[in-house]
N, C-alpha and C positions, 0 to 999 in steps of 0.2 A: 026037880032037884037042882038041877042047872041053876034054872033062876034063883033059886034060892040062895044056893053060893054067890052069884051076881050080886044078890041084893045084900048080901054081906063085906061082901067085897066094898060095895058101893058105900053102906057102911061105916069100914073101916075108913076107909078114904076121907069122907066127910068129917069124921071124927078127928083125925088128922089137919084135916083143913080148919076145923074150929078151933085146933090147939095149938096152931101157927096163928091166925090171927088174933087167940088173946095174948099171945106173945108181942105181936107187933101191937097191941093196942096198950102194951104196959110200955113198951116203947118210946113210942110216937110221941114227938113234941114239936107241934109246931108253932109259930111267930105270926102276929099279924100286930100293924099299928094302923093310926089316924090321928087325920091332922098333920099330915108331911111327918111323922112320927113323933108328934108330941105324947103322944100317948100308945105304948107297945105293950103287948099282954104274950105271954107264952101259957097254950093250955095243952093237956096232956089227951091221948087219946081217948080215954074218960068221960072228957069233956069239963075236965076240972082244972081253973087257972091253975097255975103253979111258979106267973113272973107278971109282973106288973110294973112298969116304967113310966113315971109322970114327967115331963120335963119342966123346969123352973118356970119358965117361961109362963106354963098355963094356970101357974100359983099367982106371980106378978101380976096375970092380968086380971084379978080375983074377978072371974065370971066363970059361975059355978055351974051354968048351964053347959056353956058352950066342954067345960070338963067332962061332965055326965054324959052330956052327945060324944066324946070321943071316946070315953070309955068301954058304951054298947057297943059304939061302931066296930073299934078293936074286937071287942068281945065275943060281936055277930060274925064278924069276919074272920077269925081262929076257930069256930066253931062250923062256918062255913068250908073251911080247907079239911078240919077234919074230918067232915063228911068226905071233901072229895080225895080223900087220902086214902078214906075207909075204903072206897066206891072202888078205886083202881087198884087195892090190893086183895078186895072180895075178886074184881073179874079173875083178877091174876093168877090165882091161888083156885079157882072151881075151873081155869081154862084147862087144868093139870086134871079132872074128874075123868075118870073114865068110863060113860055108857054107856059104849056098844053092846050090843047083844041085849037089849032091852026095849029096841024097838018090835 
C-alpha cells in the first residue's frame, strides 16, 4: 500500500512537471542568425519560426544561394538552442522529482 501511494505521489509530481514545461515551451523564444547576422530567425519552442530578418545587403548581392545557406544555417541553429533550452529545463524541473523510497 505504501508503494502505491509512492507511485502516486510520483505521479502527481510528473504530471506537474509536464505542465510546467508546456508552459515554458509556449514561452520560449529564442534568436539565432548567420552570416555575421545577415540573416536572424526567432523560433518558438515548438519549433515554429515566428521572426525572420534578411538584411539588404544579401538582396544587393543577388546570390540566392549563398541566402538559402544562411537561412538553414539560422534555422539549424534556433532549433539547435531549442533543443538545448529544452535539455537544461527537463534536468531542472525532474532534479525537483522525488524517489526515495522506491529503491
Amino acid at each position: 500500500m505504501k508503494n502505491l501511494q509512492q507511485m502516486q505521489q510520483i505521479m502527481k509530481q510528473v504530471q506537474q512537471i509536464q505542465e510546467q514545461l508546456q508552459k515554458q515551451l509556449d514561452e520560449l523564444i529564442v534568436e539565432a542568425s548567420a552570416g555575421g547576422g545577415m540573416v536572424t530567425v526567432k523560433m518558438n519552442g515548438q519549433k515554429h519560426l515566428v521572426g525572420v530578418r534578411i538584411d539588404r545587403e544579401v538582396f544587393e548581392s543577388k546570390d540566392l544561394d549563398m541566402l538559402q545557406d544562411l537561412v538553414q544555417a539560422a534555422v539549424n541553429e534556433a532549433a539547435r538552442r531549442v533543443d538545448e533550452q529544452m535539455a537544461s529545463r527537463v534536468g531542472n524541473l525532474a532534479g525537483g522529482l522525488n524517489l526515495s523510497g522506491l529503491t
